[in-house]
N, C-alpha and C positions, 0 to 999 in steps of 0.2 A: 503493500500500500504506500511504500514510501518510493518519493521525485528523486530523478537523476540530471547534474547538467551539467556543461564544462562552461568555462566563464573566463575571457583573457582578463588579465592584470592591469592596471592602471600603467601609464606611461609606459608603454611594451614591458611590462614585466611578463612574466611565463603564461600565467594565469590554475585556474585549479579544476579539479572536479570534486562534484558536491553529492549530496543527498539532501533532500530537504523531508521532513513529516510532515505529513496534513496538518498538524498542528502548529507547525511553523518550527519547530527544531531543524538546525542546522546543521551539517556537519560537512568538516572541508575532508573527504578522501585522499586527495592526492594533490598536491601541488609542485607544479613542474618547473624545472632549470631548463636554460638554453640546448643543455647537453643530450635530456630527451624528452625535449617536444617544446614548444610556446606556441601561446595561441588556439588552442583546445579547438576544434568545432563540433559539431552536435554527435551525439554517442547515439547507436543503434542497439539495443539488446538481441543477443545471440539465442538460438533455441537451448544454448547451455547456459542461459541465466547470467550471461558474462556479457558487458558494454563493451565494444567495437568503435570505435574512431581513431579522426586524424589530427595532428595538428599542423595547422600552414605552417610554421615556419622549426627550427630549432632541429635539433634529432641527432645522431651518432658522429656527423659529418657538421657538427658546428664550429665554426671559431668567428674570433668575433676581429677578422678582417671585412671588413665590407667589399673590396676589391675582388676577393675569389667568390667566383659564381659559386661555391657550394654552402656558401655559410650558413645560409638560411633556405635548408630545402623543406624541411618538415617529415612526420612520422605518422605511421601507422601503428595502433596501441589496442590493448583489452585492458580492463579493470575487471576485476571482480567484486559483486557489491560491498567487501567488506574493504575495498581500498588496494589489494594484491594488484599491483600495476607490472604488464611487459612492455617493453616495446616490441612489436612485432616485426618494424621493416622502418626504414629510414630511409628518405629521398637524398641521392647525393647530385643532382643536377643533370645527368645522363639518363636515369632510370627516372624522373619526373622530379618535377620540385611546385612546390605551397599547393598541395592538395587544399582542396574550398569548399567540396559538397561535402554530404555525408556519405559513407557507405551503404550499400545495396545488400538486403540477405538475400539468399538467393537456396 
């Protein structure tokens, strides 16, 4: 019964993923560094009860030159409701970079 949702950060910080209760209780899951992931976009729950998303920009392939095209590709992630975060797959600029939608279950 309880809300899932990722949220960027203020002044490009990382940004987090949440859970909210219908009651309004909140709780921050996960919050993310440059290194995997910033910029959270919307999570898709898995038929295994695990959230699926991407973030635009950050991921395995970060550093903080702005000159190399790879700095900021972004990530594909799962969470598990209880906050258990992977990173699944990292954009390094050849294999795509700042994924935008959400994911498809299929």
């Amino acid at each position: 019964g309880n809300f899932y949702g990722a949220a960027g950060g203020p002044n490009a910080a990382s940004g987090t993923i949440f859970e909210v209760s219908p009651t309004g209780y909140f709780t921050n899951l996960f919050s993310f560094d440059p290194t995997n992931g910033n910029t959270p976009q919307q999570l898709i729950r898995g038929g295994d009860g695990v959230f699926y998303g991407t973030t635009r920009y950050g991921g395995a392939h970060y550093n903080d030159n702005p000159d190399i095209p790879t700095n900021n590709c972004g990530t594909v992630l799962k969470i598990t409701p209880d906050g258990q975060f992977t990173q699944l797959g990292s954009c390094n600029g050849s294999n795509g970079a700042e994924p935008a939608g959400r994911l498809a279950r299929a």
